[in-house]
N, CA, C and O atoms as a GROMACS GRO file, in nm:
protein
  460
    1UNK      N    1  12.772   9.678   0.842
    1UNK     CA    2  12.917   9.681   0.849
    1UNK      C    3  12.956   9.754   0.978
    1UNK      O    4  12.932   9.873   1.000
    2UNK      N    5  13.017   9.672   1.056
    2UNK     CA    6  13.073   9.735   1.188
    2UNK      C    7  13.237   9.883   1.178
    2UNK      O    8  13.324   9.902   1.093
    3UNK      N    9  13.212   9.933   1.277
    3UNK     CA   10  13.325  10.061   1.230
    3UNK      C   11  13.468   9.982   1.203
    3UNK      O   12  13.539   9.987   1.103
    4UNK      N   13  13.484   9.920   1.306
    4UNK     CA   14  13.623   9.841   1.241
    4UNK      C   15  13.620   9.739   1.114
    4UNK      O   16  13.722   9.672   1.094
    5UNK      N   17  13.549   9.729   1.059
    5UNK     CA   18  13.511   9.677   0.912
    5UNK      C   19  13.536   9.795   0.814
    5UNK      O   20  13.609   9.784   0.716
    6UNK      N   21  13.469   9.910   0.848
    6UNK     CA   22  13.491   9.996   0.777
    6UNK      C   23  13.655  10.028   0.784
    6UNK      O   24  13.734  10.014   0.690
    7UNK      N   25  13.688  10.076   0.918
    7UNK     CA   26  13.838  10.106   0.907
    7UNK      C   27  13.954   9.986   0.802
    7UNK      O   28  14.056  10.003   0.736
    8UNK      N   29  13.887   9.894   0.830
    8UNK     CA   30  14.006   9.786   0.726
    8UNK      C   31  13.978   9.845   0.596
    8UNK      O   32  14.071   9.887   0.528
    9UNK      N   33  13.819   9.853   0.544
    9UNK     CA   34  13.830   9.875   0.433
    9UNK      C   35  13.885   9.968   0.353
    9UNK      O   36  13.932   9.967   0.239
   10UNK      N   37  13.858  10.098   0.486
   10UNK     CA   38  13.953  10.239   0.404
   10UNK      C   39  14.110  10.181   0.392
   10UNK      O   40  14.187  10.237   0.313
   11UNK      N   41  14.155  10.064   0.475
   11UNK     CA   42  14.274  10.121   0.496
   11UNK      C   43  14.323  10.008   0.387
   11UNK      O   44  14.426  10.043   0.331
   12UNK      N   45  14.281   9.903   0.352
   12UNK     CA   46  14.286   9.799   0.216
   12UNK      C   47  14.254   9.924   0.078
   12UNK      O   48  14.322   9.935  -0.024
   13UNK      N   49  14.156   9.992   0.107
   13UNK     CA   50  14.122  10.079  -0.046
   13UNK      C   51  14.281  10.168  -0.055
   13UNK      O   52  14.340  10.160  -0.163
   14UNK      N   53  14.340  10.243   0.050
   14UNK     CA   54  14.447  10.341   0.036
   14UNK      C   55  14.604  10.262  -0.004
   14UNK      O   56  14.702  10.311  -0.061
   15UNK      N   57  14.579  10.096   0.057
   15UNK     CA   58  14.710  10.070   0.042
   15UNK      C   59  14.705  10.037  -0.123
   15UNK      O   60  14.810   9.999  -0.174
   16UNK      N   61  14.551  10.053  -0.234
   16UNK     CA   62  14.548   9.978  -0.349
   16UNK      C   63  14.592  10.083  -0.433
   16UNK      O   64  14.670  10.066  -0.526
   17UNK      N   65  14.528  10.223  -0.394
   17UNK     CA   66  14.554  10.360  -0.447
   17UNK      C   67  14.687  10.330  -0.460
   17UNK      O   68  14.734  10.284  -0.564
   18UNK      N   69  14.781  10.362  -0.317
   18UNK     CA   70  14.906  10.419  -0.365
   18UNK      C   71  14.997  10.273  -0.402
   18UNK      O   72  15.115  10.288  -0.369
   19UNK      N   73  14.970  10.149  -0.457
   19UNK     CA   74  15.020  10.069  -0.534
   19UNK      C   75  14.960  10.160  -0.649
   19UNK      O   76  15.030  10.258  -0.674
   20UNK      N   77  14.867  10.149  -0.710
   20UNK     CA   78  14.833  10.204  -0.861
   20UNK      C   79  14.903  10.324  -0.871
   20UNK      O   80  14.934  10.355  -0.986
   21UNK      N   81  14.949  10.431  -0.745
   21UNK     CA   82  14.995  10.498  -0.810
   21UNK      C   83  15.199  10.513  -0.821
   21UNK      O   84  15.286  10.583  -0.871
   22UNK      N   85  15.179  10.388  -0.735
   22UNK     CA   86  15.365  10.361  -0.784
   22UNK      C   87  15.373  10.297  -0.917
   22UNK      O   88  15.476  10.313  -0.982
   23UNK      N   89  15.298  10.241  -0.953
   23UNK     CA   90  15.284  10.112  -1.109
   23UNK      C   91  15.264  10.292  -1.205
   23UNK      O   92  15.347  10.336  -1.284
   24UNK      N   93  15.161  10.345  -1.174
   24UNK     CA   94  15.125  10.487  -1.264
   24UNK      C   95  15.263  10.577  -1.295
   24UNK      O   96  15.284  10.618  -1.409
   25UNK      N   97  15.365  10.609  -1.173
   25UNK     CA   98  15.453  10.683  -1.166
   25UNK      C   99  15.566  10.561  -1.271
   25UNK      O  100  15.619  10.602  -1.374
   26UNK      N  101  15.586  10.424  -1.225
   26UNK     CA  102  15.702  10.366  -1.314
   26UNK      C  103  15.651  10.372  -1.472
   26UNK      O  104  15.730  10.334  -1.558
   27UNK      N  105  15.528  10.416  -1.506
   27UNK     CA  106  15.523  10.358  -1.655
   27UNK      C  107  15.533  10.488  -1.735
   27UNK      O  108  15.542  10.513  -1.855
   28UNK      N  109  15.527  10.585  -1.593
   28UNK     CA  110  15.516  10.797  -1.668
   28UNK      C  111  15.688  10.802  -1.667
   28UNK      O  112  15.731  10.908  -1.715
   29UNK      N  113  15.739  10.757  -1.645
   29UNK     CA  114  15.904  10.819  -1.596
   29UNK      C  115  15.928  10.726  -1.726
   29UNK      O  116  16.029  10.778  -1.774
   30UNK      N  117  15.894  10.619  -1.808
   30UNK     CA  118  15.964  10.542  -1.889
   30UNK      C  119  16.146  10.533  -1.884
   30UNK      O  120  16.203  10.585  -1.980
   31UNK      N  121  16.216  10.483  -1.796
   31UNK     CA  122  16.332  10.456  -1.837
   31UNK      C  123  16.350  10.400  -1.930
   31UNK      O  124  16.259  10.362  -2.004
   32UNK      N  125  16.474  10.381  -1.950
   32UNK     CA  126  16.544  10.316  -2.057
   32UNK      C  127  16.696  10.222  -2.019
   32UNK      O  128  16.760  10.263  -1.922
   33UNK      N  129  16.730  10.148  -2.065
   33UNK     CA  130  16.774  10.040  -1.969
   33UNK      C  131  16.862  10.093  -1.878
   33UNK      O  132  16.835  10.091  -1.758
   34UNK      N  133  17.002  10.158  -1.936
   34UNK     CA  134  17.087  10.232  -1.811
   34UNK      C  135  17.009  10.270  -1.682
   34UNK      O  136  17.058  10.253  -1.570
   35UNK      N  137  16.870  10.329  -1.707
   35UNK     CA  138  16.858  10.384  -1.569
   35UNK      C  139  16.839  10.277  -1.505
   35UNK      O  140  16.902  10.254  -1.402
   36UNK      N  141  16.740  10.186  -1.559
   36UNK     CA  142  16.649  10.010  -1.514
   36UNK      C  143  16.785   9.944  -1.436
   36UNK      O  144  16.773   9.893  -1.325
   37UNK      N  145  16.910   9.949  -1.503
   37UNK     CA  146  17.036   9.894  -1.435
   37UNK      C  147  17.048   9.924  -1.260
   37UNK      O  148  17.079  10.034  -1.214
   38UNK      N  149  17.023   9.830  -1.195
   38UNK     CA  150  17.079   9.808  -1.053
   38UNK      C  151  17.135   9.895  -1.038
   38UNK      O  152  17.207   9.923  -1.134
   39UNK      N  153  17.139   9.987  -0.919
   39UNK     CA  154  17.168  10.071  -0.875
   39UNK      C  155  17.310  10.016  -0.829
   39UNK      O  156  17.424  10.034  -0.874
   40UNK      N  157  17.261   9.944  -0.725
   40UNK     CA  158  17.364   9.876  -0.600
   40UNK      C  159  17.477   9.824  -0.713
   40UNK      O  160  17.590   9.853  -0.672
   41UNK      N  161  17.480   9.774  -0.808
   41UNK     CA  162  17.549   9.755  -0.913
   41UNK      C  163  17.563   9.810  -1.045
   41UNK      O  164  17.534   9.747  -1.146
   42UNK      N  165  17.606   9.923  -1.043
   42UNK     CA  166  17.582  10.008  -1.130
   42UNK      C  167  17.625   9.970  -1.223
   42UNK      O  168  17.662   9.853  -1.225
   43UNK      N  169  17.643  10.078  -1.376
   43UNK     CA  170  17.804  10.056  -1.506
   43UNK      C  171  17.888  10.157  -1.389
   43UNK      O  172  17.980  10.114  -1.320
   44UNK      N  173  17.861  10.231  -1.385
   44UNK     CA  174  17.972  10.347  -1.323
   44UNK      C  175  17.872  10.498  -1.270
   44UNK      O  176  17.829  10.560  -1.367
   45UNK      N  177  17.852  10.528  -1.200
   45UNK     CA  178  17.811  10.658  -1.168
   45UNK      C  179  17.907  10.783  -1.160
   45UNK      O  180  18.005  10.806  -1.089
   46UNK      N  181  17.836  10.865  -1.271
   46UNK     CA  182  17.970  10.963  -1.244
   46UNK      C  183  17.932  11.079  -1.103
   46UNK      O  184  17.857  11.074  -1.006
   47UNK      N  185  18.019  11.168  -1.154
   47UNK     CA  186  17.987  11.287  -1.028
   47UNK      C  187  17.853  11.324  -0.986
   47UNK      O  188  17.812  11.355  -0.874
   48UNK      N  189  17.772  11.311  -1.138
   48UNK     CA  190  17.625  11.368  -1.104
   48UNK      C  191  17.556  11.276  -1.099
   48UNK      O  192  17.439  11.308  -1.120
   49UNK      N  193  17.579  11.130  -1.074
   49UNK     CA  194  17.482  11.036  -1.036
   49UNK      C  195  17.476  10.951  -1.174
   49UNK      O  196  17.505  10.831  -1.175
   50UNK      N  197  17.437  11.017  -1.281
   50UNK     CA  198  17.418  10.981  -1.406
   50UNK      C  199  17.502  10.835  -1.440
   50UNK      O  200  17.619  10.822  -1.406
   51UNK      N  201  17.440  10.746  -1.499
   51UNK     CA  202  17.533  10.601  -1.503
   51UNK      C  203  17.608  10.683  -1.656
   51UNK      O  204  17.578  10.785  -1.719
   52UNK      N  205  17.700  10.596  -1.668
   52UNK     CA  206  17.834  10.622  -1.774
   52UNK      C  207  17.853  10.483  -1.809
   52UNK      O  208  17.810  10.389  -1.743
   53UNK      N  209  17.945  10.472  -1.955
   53UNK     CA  210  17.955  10.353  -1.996
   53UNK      C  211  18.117  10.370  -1.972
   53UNK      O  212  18.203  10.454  -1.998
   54UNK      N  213  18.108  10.228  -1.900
   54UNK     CA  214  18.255  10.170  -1.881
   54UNK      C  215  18.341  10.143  -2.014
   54UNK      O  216  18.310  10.061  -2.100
   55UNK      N  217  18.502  10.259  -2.020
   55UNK     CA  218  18.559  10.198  -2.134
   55UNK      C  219  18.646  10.150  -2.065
   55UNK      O  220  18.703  10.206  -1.972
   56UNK      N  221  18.678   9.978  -2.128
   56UNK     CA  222  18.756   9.887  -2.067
   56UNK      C  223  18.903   9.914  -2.101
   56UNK      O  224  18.988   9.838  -2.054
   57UNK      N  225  18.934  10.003  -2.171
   57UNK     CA  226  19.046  10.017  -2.217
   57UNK      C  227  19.127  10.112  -2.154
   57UNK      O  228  19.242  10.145  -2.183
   58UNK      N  229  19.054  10.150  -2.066
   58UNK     CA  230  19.108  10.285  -1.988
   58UNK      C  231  19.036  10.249  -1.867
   58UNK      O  232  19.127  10.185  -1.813
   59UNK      N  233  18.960  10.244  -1.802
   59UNK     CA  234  18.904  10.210  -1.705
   59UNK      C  235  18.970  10.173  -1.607
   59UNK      O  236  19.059  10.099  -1.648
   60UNK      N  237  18.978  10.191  -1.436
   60UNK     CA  238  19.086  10.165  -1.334
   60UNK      C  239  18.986  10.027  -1.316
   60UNK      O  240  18.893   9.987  -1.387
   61UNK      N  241  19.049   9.970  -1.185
   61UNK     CA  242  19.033   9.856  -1.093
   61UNK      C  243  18.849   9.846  -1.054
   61UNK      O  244  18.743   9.783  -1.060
   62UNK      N  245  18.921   9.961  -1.011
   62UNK     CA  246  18.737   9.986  -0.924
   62UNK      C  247  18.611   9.998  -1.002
   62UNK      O  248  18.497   9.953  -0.983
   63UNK      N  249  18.676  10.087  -1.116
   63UNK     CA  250  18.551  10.106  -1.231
   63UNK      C  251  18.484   9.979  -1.264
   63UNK      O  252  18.369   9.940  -1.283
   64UNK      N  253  18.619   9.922  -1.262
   64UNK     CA  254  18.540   9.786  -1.388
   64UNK      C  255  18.489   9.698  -1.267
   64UNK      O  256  18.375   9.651  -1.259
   65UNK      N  257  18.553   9.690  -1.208
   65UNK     CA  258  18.478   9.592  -1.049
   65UNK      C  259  18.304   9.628  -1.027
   65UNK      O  260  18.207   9.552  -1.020
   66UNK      N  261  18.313   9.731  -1.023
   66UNK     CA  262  18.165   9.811  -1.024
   66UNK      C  263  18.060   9.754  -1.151
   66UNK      O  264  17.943   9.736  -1.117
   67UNK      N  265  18.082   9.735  -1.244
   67UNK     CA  266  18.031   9.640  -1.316
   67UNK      C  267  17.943   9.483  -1.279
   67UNK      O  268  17.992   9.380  -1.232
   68UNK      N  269  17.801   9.510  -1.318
   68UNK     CA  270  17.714   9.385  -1.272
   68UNK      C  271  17.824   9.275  -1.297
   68UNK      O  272  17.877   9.247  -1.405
   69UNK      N  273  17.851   9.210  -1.156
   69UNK     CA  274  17.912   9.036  -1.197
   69UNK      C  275  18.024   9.035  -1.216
   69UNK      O  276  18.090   8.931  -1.216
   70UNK      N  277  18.080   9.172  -1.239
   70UNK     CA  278  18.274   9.164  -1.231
   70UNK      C  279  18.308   9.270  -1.053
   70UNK      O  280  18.294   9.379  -0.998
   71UNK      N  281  18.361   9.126  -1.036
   71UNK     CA  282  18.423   9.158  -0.864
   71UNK      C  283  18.553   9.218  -0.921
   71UNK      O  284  18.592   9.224  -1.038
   72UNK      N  285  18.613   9.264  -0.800
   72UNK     CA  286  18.770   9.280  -0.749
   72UNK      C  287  18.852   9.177  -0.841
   72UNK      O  288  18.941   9.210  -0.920
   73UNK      N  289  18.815   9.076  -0.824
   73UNK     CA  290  18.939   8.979  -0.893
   73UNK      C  291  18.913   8.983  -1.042
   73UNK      O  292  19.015   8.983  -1.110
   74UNK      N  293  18.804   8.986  -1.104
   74UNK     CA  294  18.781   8.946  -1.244
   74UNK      C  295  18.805   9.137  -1.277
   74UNK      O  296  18.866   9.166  -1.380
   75UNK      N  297  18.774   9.210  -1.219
   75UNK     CA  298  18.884   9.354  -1.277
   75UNK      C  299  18.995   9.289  -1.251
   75UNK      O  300  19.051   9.269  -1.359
   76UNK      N  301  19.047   9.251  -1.176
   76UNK     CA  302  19.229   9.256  -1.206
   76UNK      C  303  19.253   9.185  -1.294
   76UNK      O  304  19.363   9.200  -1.347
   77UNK      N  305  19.171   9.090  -1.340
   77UNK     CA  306  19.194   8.988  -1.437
   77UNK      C  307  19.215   9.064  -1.618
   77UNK      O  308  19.293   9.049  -1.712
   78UNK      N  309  19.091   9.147  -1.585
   78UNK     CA  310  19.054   9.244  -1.735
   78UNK      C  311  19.208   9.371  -1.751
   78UNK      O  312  19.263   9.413  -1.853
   79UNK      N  313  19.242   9.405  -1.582
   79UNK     CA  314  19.336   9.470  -1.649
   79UNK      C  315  19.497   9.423  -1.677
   79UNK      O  316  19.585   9.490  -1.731
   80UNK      N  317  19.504   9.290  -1.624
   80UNK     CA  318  19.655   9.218  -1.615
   80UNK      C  319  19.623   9.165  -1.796
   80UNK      O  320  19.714   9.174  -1.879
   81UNK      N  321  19.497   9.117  -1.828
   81UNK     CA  322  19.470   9.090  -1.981
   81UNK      C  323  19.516   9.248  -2.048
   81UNK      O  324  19.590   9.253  -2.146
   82UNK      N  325  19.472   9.350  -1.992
   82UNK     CA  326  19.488   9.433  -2.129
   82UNK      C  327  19.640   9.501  -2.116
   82UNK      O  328  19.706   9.565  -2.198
   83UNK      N  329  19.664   9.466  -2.002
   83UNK     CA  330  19.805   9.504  -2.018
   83UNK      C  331  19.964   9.388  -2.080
   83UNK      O  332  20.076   9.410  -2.127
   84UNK      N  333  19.894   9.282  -2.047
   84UNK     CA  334  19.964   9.205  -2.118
   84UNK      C  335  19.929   9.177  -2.306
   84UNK      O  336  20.013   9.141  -2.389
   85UNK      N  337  19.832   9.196  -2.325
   85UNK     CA  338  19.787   9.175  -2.486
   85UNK      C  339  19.741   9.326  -2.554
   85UNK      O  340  19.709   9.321  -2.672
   86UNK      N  341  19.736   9.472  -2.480
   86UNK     CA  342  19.710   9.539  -2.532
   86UNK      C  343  19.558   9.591  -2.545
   86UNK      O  344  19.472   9.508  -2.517
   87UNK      N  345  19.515   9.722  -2.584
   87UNK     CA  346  19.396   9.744  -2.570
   87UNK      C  347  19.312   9.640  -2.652
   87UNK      O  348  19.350   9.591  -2.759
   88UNK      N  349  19.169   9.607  -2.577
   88UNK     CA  350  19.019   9.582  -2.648
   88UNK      C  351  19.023   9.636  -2.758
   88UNK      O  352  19.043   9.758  -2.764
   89UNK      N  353  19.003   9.553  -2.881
   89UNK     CA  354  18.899   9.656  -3.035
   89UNK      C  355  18.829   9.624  -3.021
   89UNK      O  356  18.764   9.724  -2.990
   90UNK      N  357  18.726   9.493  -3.012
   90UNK     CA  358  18.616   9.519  -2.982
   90UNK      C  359  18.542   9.478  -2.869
   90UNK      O  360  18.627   9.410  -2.812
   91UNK      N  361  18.424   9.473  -2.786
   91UNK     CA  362  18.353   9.449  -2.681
   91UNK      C  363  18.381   9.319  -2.657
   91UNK      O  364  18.422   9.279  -2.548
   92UNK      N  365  18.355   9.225  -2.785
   92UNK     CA  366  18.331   9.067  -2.774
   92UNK      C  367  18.504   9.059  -2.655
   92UNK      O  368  18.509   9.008  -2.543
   93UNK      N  369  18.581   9.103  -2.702
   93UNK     CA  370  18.721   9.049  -2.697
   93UNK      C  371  18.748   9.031  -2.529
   93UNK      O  372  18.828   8.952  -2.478
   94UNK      N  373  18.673   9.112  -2.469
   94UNK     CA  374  18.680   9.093  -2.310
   94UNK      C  375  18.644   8.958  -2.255
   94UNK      O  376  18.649   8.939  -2.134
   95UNK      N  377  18.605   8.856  -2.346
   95UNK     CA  378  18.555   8.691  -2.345
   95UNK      C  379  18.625   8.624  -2.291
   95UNK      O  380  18.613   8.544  -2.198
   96UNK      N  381  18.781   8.689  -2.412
   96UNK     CA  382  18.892   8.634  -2.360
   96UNK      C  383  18.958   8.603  -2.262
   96UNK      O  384  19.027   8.503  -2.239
   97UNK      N  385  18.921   8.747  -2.168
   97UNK     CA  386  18.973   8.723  -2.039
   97UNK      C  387  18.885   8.573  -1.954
   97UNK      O  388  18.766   8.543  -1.960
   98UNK      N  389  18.973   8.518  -1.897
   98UNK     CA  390  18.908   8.397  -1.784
   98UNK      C  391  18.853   8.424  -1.669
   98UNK      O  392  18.902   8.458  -1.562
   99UNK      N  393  18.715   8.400  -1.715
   99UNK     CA  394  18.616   8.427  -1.616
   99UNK      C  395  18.491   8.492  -1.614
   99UNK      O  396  18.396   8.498  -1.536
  100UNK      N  397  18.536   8.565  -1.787
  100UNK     CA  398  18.426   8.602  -1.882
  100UNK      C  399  18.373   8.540  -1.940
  100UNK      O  400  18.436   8.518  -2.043
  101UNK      N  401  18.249   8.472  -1.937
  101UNK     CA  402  18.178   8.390  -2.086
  101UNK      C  403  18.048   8.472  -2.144
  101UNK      O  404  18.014   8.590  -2.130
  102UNK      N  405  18.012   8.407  -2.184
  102UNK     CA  406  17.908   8.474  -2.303
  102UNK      C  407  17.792   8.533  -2.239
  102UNK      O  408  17.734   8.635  -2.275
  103UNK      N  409  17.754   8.429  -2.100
  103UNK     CA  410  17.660   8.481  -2.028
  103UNK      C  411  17.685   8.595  -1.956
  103UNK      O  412  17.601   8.680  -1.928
  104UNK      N  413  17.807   8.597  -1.926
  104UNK     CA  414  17.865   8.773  -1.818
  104UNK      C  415  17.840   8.887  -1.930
  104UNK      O  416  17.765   8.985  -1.928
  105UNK      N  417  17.899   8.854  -1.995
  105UNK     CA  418  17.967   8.937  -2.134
  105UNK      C  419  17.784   9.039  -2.154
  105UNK      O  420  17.778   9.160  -2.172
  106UNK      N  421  17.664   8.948  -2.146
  106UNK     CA  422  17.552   8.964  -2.212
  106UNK      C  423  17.496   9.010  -2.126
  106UNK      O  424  17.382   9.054  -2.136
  107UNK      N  425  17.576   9.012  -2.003
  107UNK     CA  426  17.514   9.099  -1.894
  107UNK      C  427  17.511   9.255  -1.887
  107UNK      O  428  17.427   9.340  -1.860
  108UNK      N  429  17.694   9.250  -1.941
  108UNK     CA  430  17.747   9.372  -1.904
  108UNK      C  431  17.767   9.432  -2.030
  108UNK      O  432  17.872   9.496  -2.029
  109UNK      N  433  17.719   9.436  -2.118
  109UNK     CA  434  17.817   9.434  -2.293
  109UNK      C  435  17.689   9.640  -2.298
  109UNK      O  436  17.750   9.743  -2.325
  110UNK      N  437  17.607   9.643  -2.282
  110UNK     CA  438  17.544   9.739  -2.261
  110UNK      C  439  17.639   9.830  -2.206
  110UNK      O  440  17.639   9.948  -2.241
  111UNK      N  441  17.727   9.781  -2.115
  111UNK     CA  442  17.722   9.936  -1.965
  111UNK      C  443  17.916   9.958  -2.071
  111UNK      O  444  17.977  10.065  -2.064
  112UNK      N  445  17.950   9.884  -2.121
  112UNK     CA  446  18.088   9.876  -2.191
  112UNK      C  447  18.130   9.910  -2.344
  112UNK      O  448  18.076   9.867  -2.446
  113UNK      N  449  18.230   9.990  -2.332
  113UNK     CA  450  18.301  10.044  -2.454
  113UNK      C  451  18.422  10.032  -2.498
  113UNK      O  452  18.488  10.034  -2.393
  114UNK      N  453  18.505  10.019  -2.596
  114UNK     CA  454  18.644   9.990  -2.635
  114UNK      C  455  18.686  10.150  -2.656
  114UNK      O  456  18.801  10.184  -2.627
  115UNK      N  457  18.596  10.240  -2.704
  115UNK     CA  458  18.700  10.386  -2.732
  115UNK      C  459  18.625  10.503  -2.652
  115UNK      O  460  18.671  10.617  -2.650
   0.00000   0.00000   0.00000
């Protein structure tokens, strides 16, 4: 085995180590789904980073926008709905609004609360 044979090999063996030990570190930290939730798309991060569950019933513009899959427009949509029909009782009821279906809803129904 020539020295630059060897050098690949150390340097193939180190890049396998520190894969095993990023796979080792994700399975010791066990999250649980909130944390697993997209960063870049959070439920809501509060002051200390910590994700929070969005209550739609109180919730501003931005909050709910921040929500996987609800933009700018589909918040204004959730809050022109709850202000015209009144607060959410339950989670399902945000369906109602247009632009919500079952598949959004099953996205976000985790990061969301009515009280």
């Amino acid at each position: 085995m020539t020295k630059y044979e060897k050098y690949i090999l150390i340097f193939l063996v180190l890049i396998a180590l520190i894969g095993m030990g990023f796979l080792f570190y994700q399975k010791a930290t066990n999250r649980s789904p909130l944390e697993i939730f997209n960063m870049n798309e959070p439920g809501i991060k509060s002051q200390t980073g910590q994700l929070s569950i969005v209550n739609i019933n109180t919730a501003r513009e931005d909050e709910l926008a921040a929500l996987k899959g609800i933009g700018p427009k589909l918040a204004a949509r959730i809050i022109e709905y709850r202000k015209a029909n009144g607060y959410f009782s339950i989670k399902e009821d945000l369906k109602k609004v247009k632009g919500i279906g079952q598949h959004k809803f099953e996205e976000i129904k985790e990061f969301i609360k009515t009280e």
